[in-house]
C-alpha angles and dihedrals in degrees: 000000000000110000084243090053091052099047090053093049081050086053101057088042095059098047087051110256079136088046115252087244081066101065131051128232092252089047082049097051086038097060087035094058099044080055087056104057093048104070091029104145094176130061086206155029150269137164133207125201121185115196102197112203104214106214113030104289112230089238097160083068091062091070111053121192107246099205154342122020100351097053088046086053103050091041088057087044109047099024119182084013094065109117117216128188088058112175109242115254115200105195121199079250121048121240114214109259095003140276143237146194120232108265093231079066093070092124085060101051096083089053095052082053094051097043098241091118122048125181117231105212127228092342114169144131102314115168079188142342114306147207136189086247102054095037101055077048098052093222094134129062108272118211113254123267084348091182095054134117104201094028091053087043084061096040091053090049102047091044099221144074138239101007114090110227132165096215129085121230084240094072106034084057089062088042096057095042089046147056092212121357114232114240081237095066107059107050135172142205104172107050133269109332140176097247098059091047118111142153099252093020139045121173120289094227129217140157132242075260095063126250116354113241133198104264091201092058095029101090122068094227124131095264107037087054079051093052094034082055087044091055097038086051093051102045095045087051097056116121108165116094105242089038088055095052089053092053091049099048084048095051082044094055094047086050096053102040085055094053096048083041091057090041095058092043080077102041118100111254105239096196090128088057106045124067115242125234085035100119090194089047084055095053098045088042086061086041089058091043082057093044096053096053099050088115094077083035095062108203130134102204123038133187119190129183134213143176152197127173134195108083098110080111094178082144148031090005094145087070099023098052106059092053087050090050082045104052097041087048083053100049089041098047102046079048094060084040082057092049102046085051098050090047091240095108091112096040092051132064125189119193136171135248128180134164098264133293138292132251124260096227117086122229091208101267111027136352135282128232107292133173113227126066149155124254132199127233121191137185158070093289101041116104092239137185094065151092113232121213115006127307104243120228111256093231131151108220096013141141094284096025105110091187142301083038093295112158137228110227110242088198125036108235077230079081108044086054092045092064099048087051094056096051084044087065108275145139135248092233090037095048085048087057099057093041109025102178083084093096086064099063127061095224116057104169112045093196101218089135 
């Protein structure tokens, strides 16, 4: 039997044409991982997770000015939201009057020290570089609906502007390094979600619990394995076209749940590493158990996704924020602790998306929708240690505020995303055909990994 032969008797196997009652979990990972090695481009392997931040986080509020002009600038800008106590940061760069990290961030601040966490500055939606000038005339491209929740989600996970797409920058990077993506390789905790969406590939959901299961064929007892035998009969008969492909996605499913089920019945638990009551810890400690398995997974390039919401902090933010920078220091941190301990911390990088930054102004009791923000990288392989780009002035009225305390970005988040991409595995031409504003700046790789 030729190997293609082989691959495409494997095939038919997977999407069910044997039944998937017919084939154990172990024949099944078996099969899968036989298709695996097969179109393996990579010898070795590299993982990226995205924390997506729901809301608009208030990201300029994680670095606090530590002195002179700029400290005098963001008290009389953000008022009763300006945070004091912050922790000193001493990046491999100076930044002009200090800089320090929010003190709810406390988890953070080692990893900063070992360079294993590193800031990018003032990063948002660019079409091409911008300044105050051209944007109040109007003589650039301006990004789409800049100010909206769901329209700058969209942007972030499809990773360009101004082009309309149904399909996320996570998993047109595994369809361009792959044939075919395995199912393993794209891998959700938080739901269905645009950056995961591709043409040949969608996220392979779980919860912090592990895989979800049918509770109705779940138990062994006489008349779930009745009702189990119904459902296999049914779905194997099928002869019409849109009742086959249902019987085929659902085969599929049971398949692939077996085979991660198998998987995480091998990965080290983490509980001792991960806090409780933390709903973000409990995704990335499923992230590291998965991790962790990807032996008997077999893939050589991973994506993960997951989310926490609340930071539309229109209201009440002096009190709400902190929790919010708490509870994601703490997630991050005890991750990386996952990954240091399972030996996979240069092999992993962990990076931050949110809808877009908040203002500088303050409303009187939160922030408003703003553009430019920080975002966080984290890993083994990221040049930590540092901020990346330069820290704007947190100045109402100056030189990159557009009004009501709006910022220009300094860096395009097509860049950002860019360089994730490159260290991913891709291409520059490749990279150039998933965010094609590119062209338009005169950096394209930010090398902060």
């Amino acid at each position: 039997m030729t190997l293609k032969t082989r691959r495409q008797f494997l095939s038919l196997c997977l999407r069910g044409c044997l039944g998937a009652a017919s084939l154990s979990a172990l024949q099944m990972r078996f099969m899968q991982s036989v298709l695996a090695a097969e179109q393996q481009p990579f010898a070795d392997y590299k993982a990226l997770v995205c924390v997506f931040l729901v809301g608009g986080n208030d990201s300029l509020n994680m670095l606090i000015p530590m002195g002179g002009d700029s400290l005098q600038f963001y008290q009389q800008a953000r008022q009763d939201l300006a945070v004091a106590d912050a922790l000193p940061l001493r990046p491999l760069r100076e930044v002009e009057d200090g800089i320090g990290l929010h003190p709810s961030m406390s988890a953070l601040l080692p990893l900063f020290e070992q360079r294993k966490l590193a800031v990018v500055s003032a990063v948002g939606s660019l079409v091409q570089p911008t300044t105050k000038a051209e944007y109040l005339s109007g003589s650039i491209i301006k990004p789409q609906h800049l100010f909206s929740h769901n329209d700058q989600q969209d942007t972030w996970m499809r990773g360009r502007e101004p082009q309309i797409i149904s399909r996320g920058w996570g998993a047109q990077m595994l369809e361009l390094l792959y044939q075919q993506p395995d199912f393993a390789s794209c891998i959700s905790l938080a739901g269905s979600n645009l950056w995961q969406s591709g043409e040949l590939i969608s996220p392979f959901g779980l919860t912090h619990g592990g895989v979800p299961e049918l509770q109705a064929t779940r138990r062994s007892d006489v008349r779930s394995n009745v009702l189990r035998q119904a459902t296999q009969a049914l779905l194997t008969g099928q002869t019409h076209p849109l009742g086959s492909h249902y019987a085929q996605l659902n085969n599929n499913a049971i398949e692939r749940s077996a085979i991660m089920r198998q998987a995480l019945k091998l990965a080290p638990d983490f509980s001792d590493v991960f806090p409780s009551g933390n709903t973000l810890a409990a995704q990335l400690r499923k992230v590291a158990q998965i991790i962790s398995a990807r032996d008997s997974l077999n893939v050589g390039r991973q994506v993960f996704f997951v989310r926490m919401g609340g930071f539309d902090t229109h209201g009440d933010q002096q009190r709400l924020h902190p929790i919010l920078l708490g509870r994601v220091a703490e997630a991050m941190a005890a991750f990386q602790q996952a990954m240091d301990d399972s030996g996979n911390s240069n092999n992993v990088t962990s990076f931050t998306m949110s809808d877009f930054g908040r203002t500088l102004s303050t409303n009187g009791d939160g922030t408003d929708h703003g553009w430019a923000g920080h975002q966080l990288v984290m890993g083994g392989a990221v040049k930590g240690g540092d901020i990346f780009g330069a820290v704007p002035q947190q100045k109402l009225g100056g030189e990159r505020d557009v009004g009501a305390g709006r910022i220009i970005p300094e860096f395009a988040n097509e860049q950002y995303f860019a360089t994730l991409a490159q260290w991913f595995g891709l291409s520059a031409a490749q990279c150039l055909q998933l965010f094609p504003n590119l062209k338009n700046f005169n950096q394209a790789n930010l090398q902060f990994v």
